[in-house]
N, C-alpha and C positions, 0 to 999 in steps of 0.2 A: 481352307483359308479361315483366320477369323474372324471372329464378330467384326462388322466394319463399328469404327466408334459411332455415327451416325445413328446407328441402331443403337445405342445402349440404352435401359433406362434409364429418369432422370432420376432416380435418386440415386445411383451408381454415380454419375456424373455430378452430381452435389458433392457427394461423398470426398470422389478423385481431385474435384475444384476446391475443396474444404483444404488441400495438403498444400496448394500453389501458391506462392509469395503475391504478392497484389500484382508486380511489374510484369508477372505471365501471365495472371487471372486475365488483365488486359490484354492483352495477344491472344489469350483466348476467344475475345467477345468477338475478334475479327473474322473467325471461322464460319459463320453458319447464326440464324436465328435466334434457333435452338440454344448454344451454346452462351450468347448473348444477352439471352434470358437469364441463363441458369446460373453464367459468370454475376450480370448483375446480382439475383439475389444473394450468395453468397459473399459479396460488396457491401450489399445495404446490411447484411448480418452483422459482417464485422465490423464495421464502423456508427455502430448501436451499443457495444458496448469494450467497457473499460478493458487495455491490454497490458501485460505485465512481461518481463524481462529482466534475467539477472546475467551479469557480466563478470568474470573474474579469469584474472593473468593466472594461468596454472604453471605457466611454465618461464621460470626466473631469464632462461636464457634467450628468448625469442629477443629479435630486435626489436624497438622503439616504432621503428617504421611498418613490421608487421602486427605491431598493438594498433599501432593508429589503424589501418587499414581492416581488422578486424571489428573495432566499434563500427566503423563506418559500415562495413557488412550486418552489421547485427541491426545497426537503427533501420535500415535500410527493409527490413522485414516487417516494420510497424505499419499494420494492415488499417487502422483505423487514421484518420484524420485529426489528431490531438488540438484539443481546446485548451487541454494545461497538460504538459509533463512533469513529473514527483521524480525525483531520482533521491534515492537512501544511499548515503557511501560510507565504506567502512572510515575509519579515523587514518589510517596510513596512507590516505590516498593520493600520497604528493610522491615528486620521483623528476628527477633531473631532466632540463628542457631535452624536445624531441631532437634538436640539431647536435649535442653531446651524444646524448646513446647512440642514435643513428647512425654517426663517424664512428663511432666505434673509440669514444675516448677511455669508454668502460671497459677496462681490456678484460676481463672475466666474465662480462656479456651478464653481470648479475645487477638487478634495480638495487639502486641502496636503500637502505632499512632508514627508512623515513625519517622515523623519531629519534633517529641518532645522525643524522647527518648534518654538517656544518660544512656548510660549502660557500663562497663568495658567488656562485653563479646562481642566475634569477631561477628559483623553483616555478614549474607547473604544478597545476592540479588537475584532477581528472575531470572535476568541473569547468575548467575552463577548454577541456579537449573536447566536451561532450556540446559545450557551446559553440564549438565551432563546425559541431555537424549537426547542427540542429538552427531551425527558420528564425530570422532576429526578430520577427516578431512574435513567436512563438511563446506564450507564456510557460516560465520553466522555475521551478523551485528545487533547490539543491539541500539537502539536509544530510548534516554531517553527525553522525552516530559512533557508538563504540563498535559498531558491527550491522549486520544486515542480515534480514531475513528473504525468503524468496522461493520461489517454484518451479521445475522444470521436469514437465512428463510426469505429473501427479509425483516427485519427488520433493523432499524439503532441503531448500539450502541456507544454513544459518555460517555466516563467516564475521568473525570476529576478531577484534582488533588486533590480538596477537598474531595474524597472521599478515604477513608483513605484504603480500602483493596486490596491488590496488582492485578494487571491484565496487558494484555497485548493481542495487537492484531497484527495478523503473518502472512506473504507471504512466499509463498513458490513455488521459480520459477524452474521447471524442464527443462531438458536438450530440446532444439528442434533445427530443422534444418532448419526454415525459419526467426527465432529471437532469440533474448536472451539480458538479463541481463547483464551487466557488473558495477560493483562497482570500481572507484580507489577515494582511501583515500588518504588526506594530511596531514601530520602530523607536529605539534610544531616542530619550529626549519628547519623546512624544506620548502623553499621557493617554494610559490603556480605560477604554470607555468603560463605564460604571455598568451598565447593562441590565439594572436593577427589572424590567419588566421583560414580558413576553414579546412588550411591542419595540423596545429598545434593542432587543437582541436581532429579530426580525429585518428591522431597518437597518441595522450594523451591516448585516449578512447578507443583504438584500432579497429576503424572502417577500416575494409577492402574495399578491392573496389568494391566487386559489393553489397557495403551494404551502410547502412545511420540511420541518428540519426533519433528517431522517439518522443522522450522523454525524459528530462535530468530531475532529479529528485536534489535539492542540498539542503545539509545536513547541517549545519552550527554551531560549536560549540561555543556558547553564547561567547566567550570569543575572539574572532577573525573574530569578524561580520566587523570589520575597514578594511579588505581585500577584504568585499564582492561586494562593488561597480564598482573599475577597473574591475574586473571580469564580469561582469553584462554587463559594459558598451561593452567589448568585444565580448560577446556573442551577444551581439544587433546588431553588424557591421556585423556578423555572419551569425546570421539570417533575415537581410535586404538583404544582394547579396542574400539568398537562398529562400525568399519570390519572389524576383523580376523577378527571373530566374522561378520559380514553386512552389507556394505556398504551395503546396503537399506535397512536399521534403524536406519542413522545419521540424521545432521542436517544439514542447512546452514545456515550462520549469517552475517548479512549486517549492517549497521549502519552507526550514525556518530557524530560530534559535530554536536551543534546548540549553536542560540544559546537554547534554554528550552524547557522539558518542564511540563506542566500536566496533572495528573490531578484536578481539581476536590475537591483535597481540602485545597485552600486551603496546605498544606507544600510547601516547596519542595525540587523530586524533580531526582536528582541521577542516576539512571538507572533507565533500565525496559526491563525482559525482557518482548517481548511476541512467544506462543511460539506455533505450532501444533501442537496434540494431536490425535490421530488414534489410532481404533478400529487393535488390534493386524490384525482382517477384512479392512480398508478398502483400498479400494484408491487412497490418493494418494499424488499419486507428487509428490517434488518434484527439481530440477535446479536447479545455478546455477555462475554463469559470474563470472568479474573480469575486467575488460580493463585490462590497462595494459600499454601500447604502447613501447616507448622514445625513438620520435621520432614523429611525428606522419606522415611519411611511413611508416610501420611499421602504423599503424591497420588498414587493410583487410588486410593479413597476419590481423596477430592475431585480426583480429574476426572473420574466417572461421573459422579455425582453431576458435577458442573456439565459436561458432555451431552451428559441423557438429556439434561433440561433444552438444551439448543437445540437436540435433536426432535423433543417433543413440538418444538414452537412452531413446527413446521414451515421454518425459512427455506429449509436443503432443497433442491427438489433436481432429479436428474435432467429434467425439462428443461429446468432453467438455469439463465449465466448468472453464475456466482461470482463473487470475490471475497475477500476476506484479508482481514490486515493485522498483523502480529506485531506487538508491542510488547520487550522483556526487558529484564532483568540484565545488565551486563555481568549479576554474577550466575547467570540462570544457563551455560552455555554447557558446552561438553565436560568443562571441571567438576560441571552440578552432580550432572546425569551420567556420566566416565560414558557419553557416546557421542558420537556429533549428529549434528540434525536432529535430534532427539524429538523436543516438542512440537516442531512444526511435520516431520514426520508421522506424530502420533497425532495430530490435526487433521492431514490429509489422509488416513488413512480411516477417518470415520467420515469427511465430508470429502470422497476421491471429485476427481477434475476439476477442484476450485483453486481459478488463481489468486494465489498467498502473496503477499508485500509487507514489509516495514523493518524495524530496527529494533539496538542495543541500546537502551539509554540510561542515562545517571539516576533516573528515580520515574516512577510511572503516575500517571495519572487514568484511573477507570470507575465503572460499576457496573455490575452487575444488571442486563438485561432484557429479560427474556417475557416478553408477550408471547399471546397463546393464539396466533394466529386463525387454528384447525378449530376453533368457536370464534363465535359472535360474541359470548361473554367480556365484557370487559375484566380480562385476568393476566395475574402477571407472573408465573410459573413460578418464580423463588420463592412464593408465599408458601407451596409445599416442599420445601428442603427444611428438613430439622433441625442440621446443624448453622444455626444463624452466625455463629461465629465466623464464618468463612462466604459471606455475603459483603457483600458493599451496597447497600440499598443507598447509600449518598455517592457521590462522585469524590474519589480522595485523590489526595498526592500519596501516596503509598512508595513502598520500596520491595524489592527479592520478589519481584510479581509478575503474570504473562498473562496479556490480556488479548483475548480472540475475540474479532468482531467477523461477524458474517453477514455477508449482502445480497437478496438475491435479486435479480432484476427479470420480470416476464420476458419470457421469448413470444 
């Protein structure tokens, strides 16, 4: 006979519980103590930190009705308890109401190609599929990109707009007590706050006192990018006193233009700050990098170069849960690099098991920044890179650029 499970150890039993969707984890606690225990912790793990998810129609001929039913399968695996959902979707992501495909009006069983269709009947979007399997009171931000970045099984998945069948790649941040998320939206008509000091940005964001920015993420909708510079320049006055004081303490701030921003609050948002807060205690650390290359033969220079320093900062750590958010170039895609997946592959493949997120956009916004965590020194690693040409020591609107931010959060 075998082992009965009762005997197993419990780190065997973590391990087997680590692989179970939450609605078994629960069926599991019913069993026995032991198992109650071990299912809780496993619980309390995942819903500590950030979960990510990438979705994409691979096959043109499936019906309408088994697309629907497969998001619904997929959300349906989101182990943590979300305080705000991020979904990134590619630009094509519109596709004739579910009650057409489903009769079968489409008699080739093929989605129509988006950006060329002129139909008198009312289009969906994927956003609005995606709101209908997800809690209405659920905070959800919808960002519409040239394409989308993402991860699955330490692999990169970059899909991009030429590709005609809808997708989309999702965060999903749960509630904790030593950080969290925070999103404020601007909207049309509504004048973007001046933000000139540390304490005006603070209060915008609502950082508390014994907290601090650890990451500003900005959203920017194509059409009110002429606002995005004063702002930029202010942030940079920003994070100069808070470099100079403690390199630590600062931020990194990474971003882009897209083609629409959608905060379910029916206005249309013109940008959105969406920031990580972090316990003053805590120990996240974050790092990030901007590559841009001067000729395409220049790439593996610089991407080393840039690399080793985020590896030096000592963010990575096997230990601990990472995340990390990719932000390019819509001309930076597989036409760049003649392969797909390319840069987000060559990402994960120096920091494996970190879940990877973000988008295509019309022009980027980064700098370059890397603390030296593995000291006490207050040091900021670019100082030793020679070639300064290829630094962003300010926050810019830049363009043909891929900016990697890395988060680590203690286990």
């Amino acid at each position: 006979m075998g082992t009965p499970f009762k005997n197993l150890d419990d780190l065997v039993l973590l391990r087997i519980f680590s692989f179970l969707p939450s609605k078994h984890l629960h069926r599991s606690m019913r069993v026995c103590k032991k198992w109650n225990h071990l299912a809780n912790e496993v619980m309390r793990n995942r819903q500590s930190y950030p979960q990510t998810f990438v979705y994409q129609l691979k096959d043109n001929r499936d019906k309408m009705k088994n697309f629907d039913e497969k998001i619904h399968s997929d959300l349906e695996k989101i182990w943590c308890k979300p305080a705000l959902s991020v979904f990134f979707l590619n630009s094509p992501a519109f596709f004739e109401s579910l009650s057409e495909s489903s009769n079968g009006n489409n008699q080739n069983g093929d989605y129509p190609k988006s950006k060329r269709l002129k139909t008198e009947h009312k289009k969906d979007t994927m956003s609005k599929l995606i709101k209908n399997k997800l809690a209405l009171n659920l905070p959800k931000l919808f960002i519409t990109g040239d394409g989308i970045v993402g991860s699955d099984k330490n692999i990169g998945i970059e899909i991009e707009s030429d590709c005609e069948q809808p997708a989309f790649s999702s965060l999903f941040i749960p509630h904790n007590g030593s950080y969290r998320f925070e999103y404020k939206p601007v909207y049309f008509k509504t004048k973007l706050p001046e933000l000139k000091t540390e304490q005006d940005l603070d209060k915008f964001l609502g950082v508390k006192q014994n907290e601090e920015i650890k990451f500003l993420l900005l959203l920017v909708d194509g059409y009110s990018d002429s606002k995005l510079i004063p702002l930029l320049n202010n942030l940079n006055r920003i994070r100069k006193i808070k470099i100079e004081r403690d390199v630590k303490k600062s931020f990194a701030c990474s971003g882009g233009i897209v083609k629409k921003l959608d905060d379910c609050s029916g206005k249309r948002t013109k940008l959105v700050f969406l920031c990580l807060i972090s316990k003053v205690e805590s120990k996240c650390k974050v790092s990030q990098i901007v590559i841009r290359e001067p000729t395409q033969q220049e790439f593996a220079t610089v991407w080393n170069e840039k690399i080793n320093l985020m590896k030096k900062s000592g963010v990575f750590s096997n230990k601990d849960k990472c995340l990390a958010f990719q932000v390019s170039c819509c001309g930076r895609g597989k036409d760049y690099h003649r392969q797909e997946n390319f840069e987000s592959n060559m990402f994960l493949k120096e920091f494996p098991n970190v879940s990877l997120v973000g988008f295509f956009g019309y022009g980027e916004v980064g700098v370059d920044y890397v603390p030296d965590y593995g000291s006490d020194a207050n040091k900021n690693l670019i100082d030793d890179v020679k070639n300064k040409e290829y630094l962003f020591e300010n926050i810019q609107a830049t363009g043909f650029t891929s900016i990697f931010t890395l988060i680590s959060f203690q286990n």
